[in-house]
N, C-alpha and C positions, 0 to 999 in steps of 0.2 A: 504494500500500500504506500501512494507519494505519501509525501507530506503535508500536497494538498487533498488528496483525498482521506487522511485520516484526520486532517483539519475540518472537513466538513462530514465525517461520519461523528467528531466528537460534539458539533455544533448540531445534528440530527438527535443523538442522544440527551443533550440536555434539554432541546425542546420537548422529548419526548416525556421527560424528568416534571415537565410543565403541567402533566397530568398528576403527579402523586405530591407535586408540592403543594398545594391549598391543605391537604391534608399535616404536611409535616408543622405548616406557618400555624395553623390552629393551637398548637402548642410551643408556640414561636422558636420552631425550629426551621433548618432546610438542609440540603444537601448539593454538594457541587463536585461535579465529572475532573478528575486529578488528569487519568490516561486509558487508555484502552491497548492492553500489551499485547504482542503480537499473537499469544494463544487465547486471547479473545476475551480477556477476564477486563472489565469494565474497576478500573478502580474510584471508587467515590471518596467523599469530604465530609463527617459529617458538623452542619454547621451549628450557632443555638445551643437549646436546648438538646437536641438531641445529639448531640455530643457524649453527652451522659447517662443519656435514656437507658435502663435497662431493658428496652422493649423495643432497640434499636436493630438486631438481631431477626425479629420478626417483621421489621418495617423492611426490612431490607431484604429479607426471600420472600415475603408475601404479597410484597407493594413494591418497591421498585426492581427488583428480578427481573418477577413475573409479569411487569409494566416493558422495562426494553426485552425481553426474552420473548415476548409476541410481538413486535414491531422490527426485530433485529434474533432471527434466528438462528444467525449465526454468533452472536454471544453465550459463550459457556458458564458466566457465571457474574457473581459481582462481590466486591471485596469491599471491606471500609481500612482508609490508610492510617485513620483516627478514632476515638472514641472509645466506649469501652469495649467492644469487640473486636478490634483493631489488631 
């Protein structure tokens, strides 16, 4: 993948993000796209509150996974590079 093109697969991902964040901002949290490495693991940020959440875990294979994992089925997975599941 160029550099432009995974410049704008990371810019399709975060819009995609634009679906599960009204959910995260309710508890004045969010989340922000770090990199997406070459075997396809989506690394995220978490930002807020949910930094700390211990239900950050669940937000994260339940809600945004499974949010890019049907719109991008070629992502394998998604990791957080922060917070307590880190």
């Amino acid at each position: 993948m160029s550099v432009a093109e995974k410049a704008d697969f990371l810019e399709k991902i975060d819009r995609a993000l634009d679906n599960v964040r009204p959910h995260l901002r309710v508890d004045e949290g969010d989340v922000e796209v770090v990199e997406v490495t070459e075997d396809m693991i989506v690394k995220i940020k978490w930002l807020g509150n949910c930094e700390n959440c211990f239900m950050s875990t669940m937000t994260m294979k339940a809600g945004i996974e499974q949010e890019l994992k049907s719109k991008f089925p070629e992502i394998k997975g998604v990791e957080a590079v922060n917070g307590v599941n880190a």
